[in-house]
N, CA, C, O and CB atoms as a CASP TS submission, in Angstrom:
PFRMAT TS
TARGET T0000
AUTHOR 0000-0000-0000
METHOD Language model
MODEL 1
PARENT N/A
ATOM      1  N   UNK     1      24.406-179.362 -31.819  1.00  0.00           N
ATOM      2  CA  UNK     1      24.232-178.586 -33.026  1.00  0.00           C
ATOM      3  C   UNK     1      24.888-179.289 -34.211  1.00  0.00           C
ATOM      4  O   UNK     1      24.175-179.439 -35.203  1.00  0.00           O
ATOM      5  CB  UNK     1      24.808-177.185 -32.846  1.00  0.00           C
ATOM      6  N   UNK     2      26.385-179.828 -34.262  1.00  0.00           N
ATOM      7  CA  UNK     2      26.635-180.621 -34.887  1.00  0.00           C
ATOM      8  C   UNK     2      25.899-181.577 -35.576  1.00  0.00           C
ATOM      9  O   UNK     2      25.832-181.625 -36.804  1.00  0.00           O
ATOM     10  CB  UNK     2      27.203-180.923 -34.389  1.00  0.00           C
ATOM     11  N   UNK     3      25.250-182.470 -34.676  1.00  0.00           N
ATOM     12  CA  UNK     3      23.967-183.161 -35.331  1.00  0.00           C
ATOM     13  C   UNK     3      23.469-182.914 -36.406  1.00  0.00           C
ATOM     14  O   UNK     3      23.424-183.732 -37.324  1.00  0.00           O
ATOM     15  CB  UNK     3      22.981-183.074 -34.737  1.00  0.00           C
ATOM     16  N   UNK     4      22.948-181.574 -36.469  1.00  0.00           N
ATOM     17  CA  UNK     4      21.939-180.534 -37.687  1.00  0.00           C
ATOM     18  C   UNK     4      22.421-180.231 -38.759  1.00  0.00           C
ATOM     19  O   UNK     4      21.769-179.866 -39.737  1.00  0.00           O
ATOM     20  CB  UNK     4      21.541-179.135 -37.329  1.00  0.00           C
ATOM     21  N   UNK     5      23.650-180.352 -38.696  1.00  0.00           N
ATOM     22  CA  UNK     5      24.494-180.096 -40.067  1.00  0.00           C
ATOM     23  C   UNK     5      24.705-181.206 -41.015  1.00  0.00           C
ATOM     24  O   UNK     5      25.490-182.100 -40.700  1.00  0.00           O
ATOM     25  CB  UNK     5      25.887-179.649 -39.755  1.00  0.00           C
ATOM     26  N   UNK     6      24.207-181.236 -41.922  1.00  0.00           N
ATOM     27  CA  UNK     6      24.289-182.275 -42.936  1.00  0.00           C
ATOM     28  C   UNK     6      25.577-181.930 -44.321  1.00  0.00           C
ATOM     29  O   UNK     6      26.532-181.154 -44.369  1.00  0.00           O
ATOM     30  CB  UNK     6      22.595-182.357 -43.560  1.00  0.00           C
ATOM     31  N   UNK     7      25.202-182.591 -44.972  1.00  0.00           N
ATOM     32  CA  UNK     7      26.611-182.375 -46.325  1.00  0.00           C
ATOM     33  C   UNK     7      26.391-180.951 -47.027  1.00  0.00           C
ATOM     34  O   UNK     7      27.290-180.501 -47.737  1.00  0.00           O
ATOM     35  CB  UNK     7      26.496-183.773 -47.911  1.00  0.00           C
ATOM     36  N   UNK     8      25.101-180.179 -46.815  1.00  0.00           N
ATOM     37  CA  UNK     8      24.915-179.368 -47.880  1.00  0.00           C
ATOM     38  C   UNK     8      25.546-178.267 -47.282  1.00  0.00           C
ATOM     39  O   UNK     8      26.282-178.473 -46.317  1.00  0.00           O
ATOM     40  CB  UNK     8      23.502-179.177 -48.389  1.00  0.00           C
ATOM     41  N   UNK     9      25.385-177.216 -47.674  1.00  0.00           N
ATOM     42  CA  UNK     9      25.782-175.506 -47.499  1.00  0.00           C
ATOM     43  C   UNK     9      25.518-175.229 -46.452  1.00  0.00           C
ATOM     44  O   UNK     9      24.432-175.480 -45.929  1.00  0.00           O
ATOM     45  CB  UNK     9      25.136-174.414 -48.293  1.00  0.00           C
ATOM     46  N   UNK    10      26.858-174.404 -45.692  1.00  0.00           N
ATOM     47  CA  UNK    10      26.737-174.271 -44.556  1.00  0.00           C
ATOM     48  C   UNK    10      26.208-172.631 -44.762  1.00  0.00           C
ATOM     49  O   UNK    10      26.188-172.072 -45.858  1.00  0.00           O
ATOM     50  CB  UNK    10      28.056-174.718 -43.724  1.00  0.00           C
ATOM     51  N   UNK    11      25.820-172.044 -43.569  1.00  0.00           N
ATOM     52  CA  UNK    11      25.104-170.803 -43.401  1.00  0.00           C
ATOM     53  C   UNK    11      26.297-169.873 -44.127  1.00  0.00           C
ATOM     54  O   UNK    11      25.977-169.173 -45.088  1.00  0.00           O
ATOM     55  CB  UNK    11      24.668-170.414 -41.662  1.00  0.00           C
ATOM     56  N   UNK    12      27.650-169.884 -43.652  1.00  0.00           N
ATOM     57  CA  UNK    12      28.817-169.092 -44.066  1.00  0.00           C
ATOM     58  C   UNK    12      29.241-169.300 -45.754  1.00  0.00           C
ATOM     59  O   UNK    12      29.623-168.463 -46.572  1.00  0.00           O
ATOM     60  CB  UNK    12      30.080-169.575 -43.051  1.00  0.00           C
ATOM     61  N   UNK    13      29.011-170.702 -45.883  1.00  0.00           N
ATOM     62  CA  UNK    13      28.949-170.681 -47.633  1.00  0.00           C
ATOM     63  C   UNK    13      27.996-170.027 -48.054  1.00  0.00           C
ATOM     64  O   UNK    13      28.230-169.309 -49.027  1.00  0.00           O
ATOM     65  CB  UNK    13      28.768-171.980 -48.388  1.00  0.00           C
ATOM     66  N   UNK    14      26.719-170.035 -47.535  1.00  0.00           N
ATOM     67  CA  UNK    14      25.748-169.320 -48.518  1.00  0.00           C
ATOM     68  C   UNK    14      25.965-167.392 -48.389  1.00  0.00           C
ATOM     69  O   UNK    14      25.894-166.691 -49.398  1.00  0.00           O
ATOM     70  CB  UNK    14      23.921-169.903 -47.964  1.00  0.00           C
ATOM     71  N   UNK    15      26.181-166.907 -47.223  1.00  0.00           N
ATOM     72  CA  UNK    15      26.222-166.107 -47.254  1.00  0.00           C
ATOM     73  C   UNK    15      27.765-165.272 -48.015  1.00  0.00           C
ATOM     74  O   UNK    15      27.704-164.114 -48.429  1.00  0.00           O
ATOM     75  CB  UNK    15      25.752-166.094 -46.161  1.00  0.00           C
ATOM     76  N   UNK    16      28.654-165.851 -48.059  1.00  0.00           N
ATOM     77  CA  UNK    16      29.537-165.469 -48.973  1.00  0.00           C
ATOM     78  C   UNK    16      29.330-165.752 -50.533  1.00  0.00           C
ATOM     79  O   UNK    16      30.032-165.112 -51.316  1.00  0.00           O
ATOM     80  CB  UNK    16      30.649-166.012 -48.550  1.00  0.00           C
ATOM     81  N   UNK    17      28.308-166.771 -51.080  1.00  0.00           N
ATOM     82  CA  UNK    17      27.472-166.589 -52.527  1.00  0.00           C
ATOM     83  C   UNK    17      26.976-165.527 -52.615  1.00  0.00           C
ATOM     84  O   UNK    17      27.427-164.619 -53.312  1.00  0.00           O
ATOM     85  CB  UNK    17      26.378-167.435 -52.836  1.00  0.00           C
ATOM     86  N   UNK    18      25.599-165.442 -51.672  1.00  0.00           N
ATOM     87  CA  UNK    18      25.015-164.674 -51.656  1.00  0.00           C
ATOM     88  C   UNK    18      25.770-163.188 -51.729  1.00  0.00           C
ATOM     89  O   UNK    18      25.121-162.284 -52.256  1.00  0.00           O
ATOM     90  CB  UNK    18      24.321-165.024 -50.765  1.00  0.00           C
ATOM     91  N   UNK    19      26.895-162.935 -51.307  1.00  0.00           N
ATOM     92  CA  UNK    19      27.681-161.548 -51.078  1.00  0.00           C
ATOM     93  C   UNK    19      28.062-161.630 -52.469  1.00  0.00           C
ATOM     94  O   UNK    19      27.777-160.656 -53.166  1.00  0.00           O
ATOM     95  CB  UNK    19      29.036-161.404 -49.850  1.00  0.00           C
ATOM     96  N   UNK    20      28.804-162.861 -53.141  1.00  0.00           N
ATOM     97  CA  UNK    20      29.310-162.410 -54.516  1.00  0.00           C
ATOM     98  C   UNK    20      28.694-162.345 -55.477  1.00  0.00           C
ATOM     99  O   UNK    20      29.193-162.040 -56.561  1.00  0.00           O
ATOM    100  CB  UNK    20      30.131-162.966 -54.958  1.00  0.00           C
ATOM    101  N   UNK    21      27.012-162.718 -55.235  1.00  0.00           N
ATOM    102  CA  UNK    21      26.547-162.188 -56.268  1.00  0.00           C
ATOM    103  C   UNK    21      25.829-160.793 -56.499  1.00  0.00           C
ATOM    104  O   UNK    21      25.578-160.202 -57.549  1.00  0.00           O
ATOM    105  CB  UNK    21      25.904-163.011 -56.574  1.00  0.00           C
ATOM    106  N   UNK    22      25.497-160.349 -54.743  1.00  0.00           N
ATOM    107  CA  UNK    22      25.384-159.385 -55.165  1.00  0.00           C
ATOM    108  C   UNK    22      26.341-158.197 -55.299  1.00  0.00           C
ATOM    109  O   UNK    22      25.924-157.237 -55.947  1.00  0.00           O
ATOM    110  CB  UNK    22      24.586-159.236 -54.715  1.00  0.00           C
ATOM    111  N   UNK    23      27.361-158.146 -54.862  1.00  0.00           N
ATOM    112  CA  UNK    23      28.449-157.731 -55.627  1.00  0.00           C
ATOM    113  C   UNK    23      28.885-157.766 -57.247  1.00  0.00           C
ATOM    114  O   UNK    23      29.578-156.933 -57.831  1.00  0.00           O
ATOM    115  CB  UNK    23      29.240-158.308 -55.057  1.00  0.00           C
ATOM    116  N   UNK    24      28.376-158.775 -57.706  1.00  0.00           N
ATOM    117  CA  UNK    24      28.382-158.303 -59.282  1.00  0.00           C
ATOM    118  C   UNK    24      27.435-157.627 -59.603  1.00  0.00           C
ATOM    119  O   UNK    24      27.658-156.611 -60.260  1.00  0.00           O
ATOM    120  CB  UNK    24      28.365-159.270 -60.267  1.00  0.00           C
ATOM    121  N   UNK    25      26.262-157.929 -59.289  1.00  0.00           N
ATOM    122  CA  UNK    25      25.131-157.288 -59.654  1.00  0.00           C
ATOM    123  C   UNK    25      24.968-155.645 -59.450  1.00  0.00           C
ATOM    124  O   UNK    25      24.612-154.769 -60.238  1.00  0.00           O
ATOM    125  CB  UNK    25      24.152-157.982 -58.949  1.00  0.00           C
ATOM    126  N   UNK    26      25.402-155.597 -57.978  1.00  0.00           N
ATOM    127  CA  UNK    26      25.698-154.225 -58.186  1.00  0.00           C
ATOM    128  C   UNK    26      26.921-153.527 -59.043  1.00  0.00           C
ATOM    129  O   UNK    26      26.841-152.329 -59.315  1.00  0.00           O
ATOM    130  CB  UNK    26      25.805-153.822 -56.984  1.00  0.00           C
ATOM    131  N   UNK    27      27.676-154.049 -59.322  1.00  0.00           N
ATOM    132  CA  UNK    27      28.486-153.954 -60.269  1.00  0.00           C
ATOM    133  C   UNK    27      28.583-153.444 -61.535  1.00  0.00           C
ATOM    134  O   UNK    27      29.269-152.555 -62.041  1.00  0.00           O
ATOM    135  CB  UNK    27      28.681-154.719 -60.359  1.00  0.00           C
ATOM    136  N   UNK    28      27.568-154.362 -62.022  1.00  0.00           N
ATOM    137  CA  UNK    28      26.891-154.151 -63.232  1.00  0.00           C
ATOM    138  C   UNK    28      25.633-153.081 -63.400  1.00  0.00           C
ATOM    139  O   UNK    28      25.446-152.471 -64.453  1.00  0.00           O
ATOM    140  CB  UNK    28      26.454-155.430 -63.561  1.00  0.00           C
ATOM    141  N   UNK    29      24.777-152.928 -62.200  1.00  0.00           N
ATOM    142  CA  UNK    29      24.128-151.695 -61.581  1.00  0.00           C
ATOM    143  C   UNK    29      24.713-150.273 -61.975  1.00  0.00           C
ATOM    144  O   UNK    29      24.248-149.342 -62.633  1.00  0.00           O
ATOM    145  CB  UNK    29      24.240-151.826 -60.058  1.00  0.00           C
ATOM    146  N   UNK    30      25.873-150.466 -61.338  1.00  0.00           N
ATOM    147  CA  UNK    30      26.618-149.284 -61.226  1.00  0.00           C
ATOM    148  C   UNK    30      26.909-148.686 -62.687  1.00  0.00           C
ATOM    149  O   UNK    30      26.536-147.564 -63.029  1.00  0.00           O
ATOM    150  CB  UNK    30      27.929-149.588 -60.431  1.00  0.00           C
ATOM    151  N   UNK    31      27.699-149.669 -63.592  1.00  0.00           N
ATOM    152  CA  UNK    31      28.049-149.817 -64.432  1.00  0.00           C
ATOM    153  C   UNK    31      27.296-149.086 -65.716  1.00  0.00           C
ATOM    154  O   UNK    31      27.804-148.475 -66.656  1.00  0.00           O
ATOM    155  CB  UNK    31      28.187-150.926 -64.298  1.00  0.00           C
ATOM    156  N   UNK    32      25.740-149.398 -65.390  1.00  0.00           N
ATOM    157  CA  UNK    32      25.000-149.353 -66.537  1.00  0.00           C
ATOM    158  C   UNK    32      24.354-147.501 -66.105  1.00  0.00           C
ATOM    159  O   UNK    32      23.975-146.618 -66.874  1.00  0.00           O
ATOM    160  CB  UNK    32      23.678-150.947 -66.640  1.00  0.00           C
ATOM    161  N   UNK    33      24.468-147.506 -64.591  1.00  0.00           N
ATOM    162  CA  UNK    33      24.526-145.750 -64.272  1.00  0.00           C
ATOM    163  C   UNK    33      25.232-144.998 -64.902  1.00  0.00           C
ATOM    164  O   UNK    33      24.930-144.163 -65.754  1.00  0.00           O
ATOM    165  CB  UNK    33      24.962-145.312 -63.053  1.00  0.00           C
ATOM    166  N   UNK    34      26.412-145.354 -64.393  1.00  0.00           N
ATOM    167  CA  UNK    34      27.347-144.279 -64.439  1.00  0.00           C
ATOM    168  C   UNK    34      27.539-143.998 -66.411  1.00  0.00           C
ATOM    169  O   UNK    34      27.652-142.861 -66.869  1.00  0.00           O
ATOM    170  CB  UNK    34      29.002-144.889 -63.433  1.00  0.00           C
ATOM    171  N   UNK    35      27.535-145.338 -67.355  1.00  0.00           N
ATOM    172  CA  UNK    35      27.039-145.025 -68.712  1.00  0.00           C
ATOM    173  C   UNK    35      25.926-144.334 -69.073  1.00  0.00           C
ATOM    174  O   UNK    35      25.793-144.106 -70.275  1.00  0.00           O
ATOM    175  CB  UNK    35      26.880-145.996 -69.292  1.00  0.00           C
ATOM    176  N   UNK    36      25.082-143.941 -68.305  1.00  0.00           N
ATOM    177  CA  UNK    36      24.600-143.008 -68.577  1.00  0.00           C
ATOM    178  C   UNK    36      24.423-141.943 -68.487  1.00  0.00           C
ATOM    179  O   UNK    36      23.917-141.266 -69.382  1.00  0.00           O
ATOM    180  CB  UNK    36      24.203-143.106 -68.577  1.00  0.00           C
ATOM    181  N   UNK    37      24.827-141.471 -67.280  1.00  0.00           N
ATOM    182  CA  UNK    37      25.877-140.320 -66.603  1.00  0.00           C
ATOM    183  C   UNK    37      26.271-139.567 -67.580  1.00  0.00           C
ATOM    184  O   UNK    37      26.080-138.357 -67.693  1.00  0.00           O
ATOM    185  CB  UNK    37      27.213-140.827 -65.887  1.00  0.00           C
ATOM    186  N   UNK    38      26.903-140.367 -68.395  1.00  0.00           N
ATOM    187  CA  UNK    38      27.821-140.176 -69.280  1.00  0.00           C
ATOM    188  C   UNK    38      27.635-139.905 -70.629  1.00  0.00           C
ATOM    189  O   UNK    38      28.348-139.312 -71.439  1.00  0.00           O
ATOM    190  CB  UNK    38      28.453-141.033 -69.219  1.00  0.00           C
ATOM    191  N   UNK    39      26.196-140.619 -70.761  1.00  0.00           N
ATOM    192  CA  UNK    39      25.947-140.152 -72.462  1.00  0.00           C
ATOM    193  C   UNK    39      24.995-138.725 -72.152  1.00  0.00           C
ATOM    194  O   UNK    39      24.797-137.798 -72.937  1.00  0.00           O
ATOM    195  CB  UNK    39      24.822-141.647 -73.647  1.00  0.00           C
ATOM    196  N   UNK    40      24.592-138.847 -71.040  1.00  0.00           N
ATOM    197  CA  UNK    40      23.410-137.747 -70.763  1.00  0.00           C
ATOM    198  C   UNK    40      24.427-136.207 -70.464  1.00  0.00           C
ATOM    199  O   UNK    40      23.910-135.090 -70.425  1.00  0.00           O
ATOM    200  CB  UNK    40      22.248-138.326 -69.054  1.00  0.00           C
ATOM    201  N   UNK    41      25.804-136.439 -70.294  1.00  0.00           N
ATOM    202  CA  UNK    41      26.820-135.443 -69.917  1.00  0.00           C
ATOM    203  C   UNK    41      27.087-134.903 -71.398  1.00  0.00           C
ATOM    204  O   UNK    41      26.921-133.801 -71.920  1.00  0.00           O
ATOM    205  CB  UNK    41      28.231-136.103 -69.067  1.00  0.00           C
ATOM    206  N   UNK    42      27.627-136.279 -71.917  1.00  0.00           N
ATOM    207  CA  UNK    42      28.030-136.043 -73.804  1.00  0.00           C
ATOM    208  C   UNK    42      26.389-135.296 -74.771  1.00  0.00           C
ATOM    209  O   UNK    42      26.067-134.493 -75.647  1.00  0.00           O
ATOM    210  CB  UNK    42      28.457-138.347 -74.755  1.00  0.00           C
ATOM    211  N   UNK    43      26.006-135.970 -74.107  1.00  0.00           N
ATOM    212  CA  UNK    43      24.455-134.645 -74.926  1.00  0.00           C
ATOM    213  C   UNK    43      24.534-133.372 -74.249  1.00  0.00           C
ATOM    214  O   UNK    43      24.610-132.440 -75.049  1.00  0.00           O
ATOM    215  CB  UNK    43      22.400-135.155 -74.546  1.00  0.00           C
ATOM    216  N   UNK    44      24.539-133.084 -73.226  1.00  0.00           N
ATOM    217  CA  UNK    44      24.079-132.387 -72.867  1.00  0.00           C
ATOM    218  C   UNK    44      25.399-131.103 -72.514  1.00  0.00           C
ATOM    219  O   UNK    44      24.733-130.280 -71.885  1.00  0.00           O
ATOM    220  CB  UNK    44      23.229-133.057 -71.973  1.00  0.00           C
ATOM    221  N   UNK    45      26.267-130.758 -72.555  1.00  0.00           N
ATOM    222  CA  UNK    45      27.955-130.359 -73.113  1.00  0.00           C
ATOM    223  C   UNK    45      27.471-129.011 -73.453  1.00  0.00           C
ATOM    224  O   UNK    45      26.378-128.730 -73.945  1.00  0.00           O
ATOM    225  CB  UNK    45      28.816-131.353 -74.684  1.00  0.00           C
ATOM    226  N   UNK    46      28.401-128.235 -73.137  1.00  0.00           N
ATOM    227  CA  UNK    46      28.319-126.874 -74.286  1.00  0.00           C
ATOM    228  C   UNK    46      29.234-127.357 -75.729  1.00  0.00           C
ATOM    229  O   UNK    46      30.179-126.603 -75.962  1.00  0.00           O
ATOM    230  CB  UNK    46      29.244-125.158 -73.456  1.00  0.00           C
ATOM    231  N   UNK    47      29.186-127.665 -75.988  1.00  0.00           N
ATOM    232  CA  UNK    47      29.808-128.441 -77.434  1.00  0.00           C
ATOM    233  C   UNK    47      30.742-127.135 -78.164  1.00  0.00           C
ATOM    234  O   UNK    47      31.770-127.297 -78.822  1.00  0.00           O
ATOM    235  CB  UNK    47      28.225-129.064 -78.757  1.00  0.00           C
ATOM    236  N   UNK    48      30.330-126.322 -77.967  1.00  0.00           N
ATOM    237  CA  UNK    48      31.489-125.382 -78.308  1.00  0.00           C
ATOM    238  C   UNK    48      33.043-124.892 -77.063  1.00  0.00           C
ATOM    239  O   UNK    48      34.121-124.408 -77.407  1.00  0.00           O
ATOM    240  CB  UNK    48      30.529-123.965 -78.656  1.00  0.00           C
ATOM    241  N   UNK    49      32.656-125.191 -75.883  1.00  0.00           N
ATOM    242  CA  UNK    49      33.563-125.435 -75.177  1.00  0.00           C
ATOM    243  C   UNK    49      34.098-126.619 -74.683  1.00  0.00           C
ATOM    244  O   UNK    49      35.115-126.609 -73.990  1.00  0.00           O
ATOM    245  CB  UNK    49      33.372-124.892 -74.494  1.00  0.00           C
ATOM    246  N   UNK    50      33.589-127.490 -74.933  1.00  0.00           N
ATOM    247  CA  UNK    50      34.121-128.733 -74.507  1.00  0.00           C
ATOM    248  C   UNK    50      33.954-129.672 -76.118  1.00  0.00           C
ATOM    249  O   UNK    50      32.909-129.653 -76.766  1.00  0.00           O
ATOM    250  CB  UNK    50      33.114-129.390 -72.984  1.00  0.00           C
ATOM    251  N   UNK    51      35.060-130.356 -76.494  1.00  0.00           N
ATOM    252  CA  UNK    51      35.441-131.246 -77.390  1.00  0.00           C
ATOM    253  C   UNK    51      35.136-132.795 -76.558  1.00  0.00           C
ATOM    254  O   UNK    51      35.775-133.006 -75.528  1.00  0.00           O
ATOM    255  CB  UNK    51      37.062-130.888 -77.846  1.00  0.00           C
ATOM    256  N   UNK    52      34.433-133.538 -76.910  1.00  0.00           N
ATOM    257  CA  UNK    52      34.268-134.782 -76.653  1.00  0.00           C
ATOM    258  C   UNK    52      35.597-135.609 -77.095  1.00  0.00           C
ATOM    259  O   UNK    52      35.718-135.650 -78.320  1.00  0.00           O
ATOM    260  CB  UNK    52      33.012-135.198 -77.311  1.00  0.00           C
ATOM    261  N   UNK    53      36.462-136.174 -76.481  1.00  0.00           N
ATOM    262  CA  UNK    53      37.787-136.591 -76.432  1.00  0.00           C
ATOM    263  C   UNK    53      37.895-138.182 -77.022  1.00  0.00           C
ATOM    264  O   UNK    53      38.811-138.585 -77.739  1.00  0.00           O
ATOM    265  CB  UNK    53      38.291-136.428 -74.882  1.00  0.00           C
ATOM    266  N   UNK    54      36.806-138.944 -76.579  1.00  0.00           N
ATOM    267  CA  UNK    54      37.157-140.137 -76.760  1.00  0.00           C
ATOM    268  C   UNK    54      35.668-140.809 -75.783  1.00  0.00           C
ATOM    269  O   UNK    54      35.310-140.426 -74.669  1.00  0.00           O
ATOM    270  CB  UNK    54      38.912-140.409 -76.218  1.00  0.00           C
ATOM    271  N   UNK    55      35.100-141.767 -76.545  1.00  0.00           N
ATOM    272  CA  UNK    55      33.540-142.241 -76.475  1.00  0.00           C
ATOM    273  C   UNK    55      33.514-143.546 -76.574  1.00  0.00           C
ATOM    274  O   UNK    55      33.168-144.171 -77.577  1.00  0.00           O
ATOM    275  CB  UNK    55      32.587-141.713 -77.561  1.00  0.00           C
ATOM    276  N   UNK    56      33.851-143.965 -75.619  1.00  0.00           N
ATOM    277  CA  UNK    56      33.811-145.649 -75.938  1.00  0.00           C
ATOM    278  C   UNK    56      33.065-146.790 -75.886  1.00  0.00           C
ATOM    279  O   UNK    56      33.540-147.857 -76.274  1.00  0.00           O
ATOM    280  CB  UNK    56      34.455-146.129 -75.441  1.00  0.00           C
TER
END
Protein backbone atom coordinates (compact mmCIF):
# COMPACT_ATOMS: atom_id res chain seq x y z
CA UNK A 1 0.00 0.00 0.00
CA UNK A 2 2.84 2.18 0.72
CA UNK A 3 3.75 2.00 -2.87
CA UNK A 4 0.36 4.05 -3.77
CA UNK A 5 1.08 6.89 -1.82
CA UNK A 6 2.74 9.56 -3.59
CA UNK A 7 3.78 13.32 -2.29
CA UNK A 8 0.25 14.66 -2.57
CA UNK A 9 -2.69 14.63 0.10
CA UNK A 10 -3.16 11.98 2.07
CA UNK A 11 -6.92 10.70 2.56
CA UNK A 12 -6.66 12.13 6.44
CA UNK A 13 -5.39 15.58 5.12
CA UNK A 14 -8.17 15.91 2.87
CA UNK A 15 -10.68 14.91 5.07
CA UNK A 16 -9.73 17.25 7.89
CA UNK A 17 -9.93 20.30 4.92
CA UNK A 18 -12.74 19.07 3.90
CA UNK A 19 -14.16 19.15 7.80
CA UNK A 20 -12.80 22.79 8.14
CA UNK A 21 -14.42 24.00 5.55
CA UNK A 22 -17.37 22.82 6.12
CA UNK A 23 -17.36 23.93 9.45
CA UNK A 24 -17.08 27.48 8.43
CA UNK A 25 -19.56 27.28 6.07
CA UNK A 26 -21.89 26.09 8.31
CA UNK A 27 -20.89 28.67 10.44
CA UNK A 28 -21.63 31.26 8.43
CA UNK A 29 -25.03 29.24 7.56
CA UNK A 30 -25.92 29.47 10.92
CA UNK A 31 -24.93 32.86 11.28
CA UNK A 32 -26.91 34.37 8.51
CA UNK A 33 -30.17 32.23 10.27
CA UNK A 34 -30.11 32.99 13.36
CA UNK A 35 -29.82 37.09 11.94
CA UNK A 36 -32.76 36.59 10.85
CA UNK A 37 -34.39 35.02 13.61
CA UNK A 38 -33.72 38.02 14.84
CA UNK A 39 -34.80 40.79 12.65
CA UNK A 40 -38.04 38.76 11.96
CA UNK A 41 -38.37 38.68 16.15
CA UNK A 42 -37.46 42.69 16.17
CA UNK A 43 -40.47 43.18 13.58
CA UNK A 44 -42.52 41.19 14.73
CA UNK A 45 -42.43 42.26 18.98
CA UNK A 46 -45.36 43.64 20.76
CA UNK A 47 -43.44 46.94 20.68
CA UNK A 48 -45.34 48.25 23.44
CA UNK A 49 -44.14 45.57 25.77
CA UNK A 50 -40.95 44.87 24.78
CA UNK A 51 -38.26 47.83 24.15
CA UNK A 52 -35.70 46.72 21.58
CA UNK A 53 -32.41 47.08 23.76
CA UNK A 54 -29.63 47.12 21.44
CA UNK A 55 -29.52 46.06 17.39
CA UNK A 56 -26.38 45.43 16.07
Amino acid sequence: MQDYITNGLTLKEIEQSLFRHMQKQYGHLLQQVLEEIDRTLAEQRDKKRYALKDKR
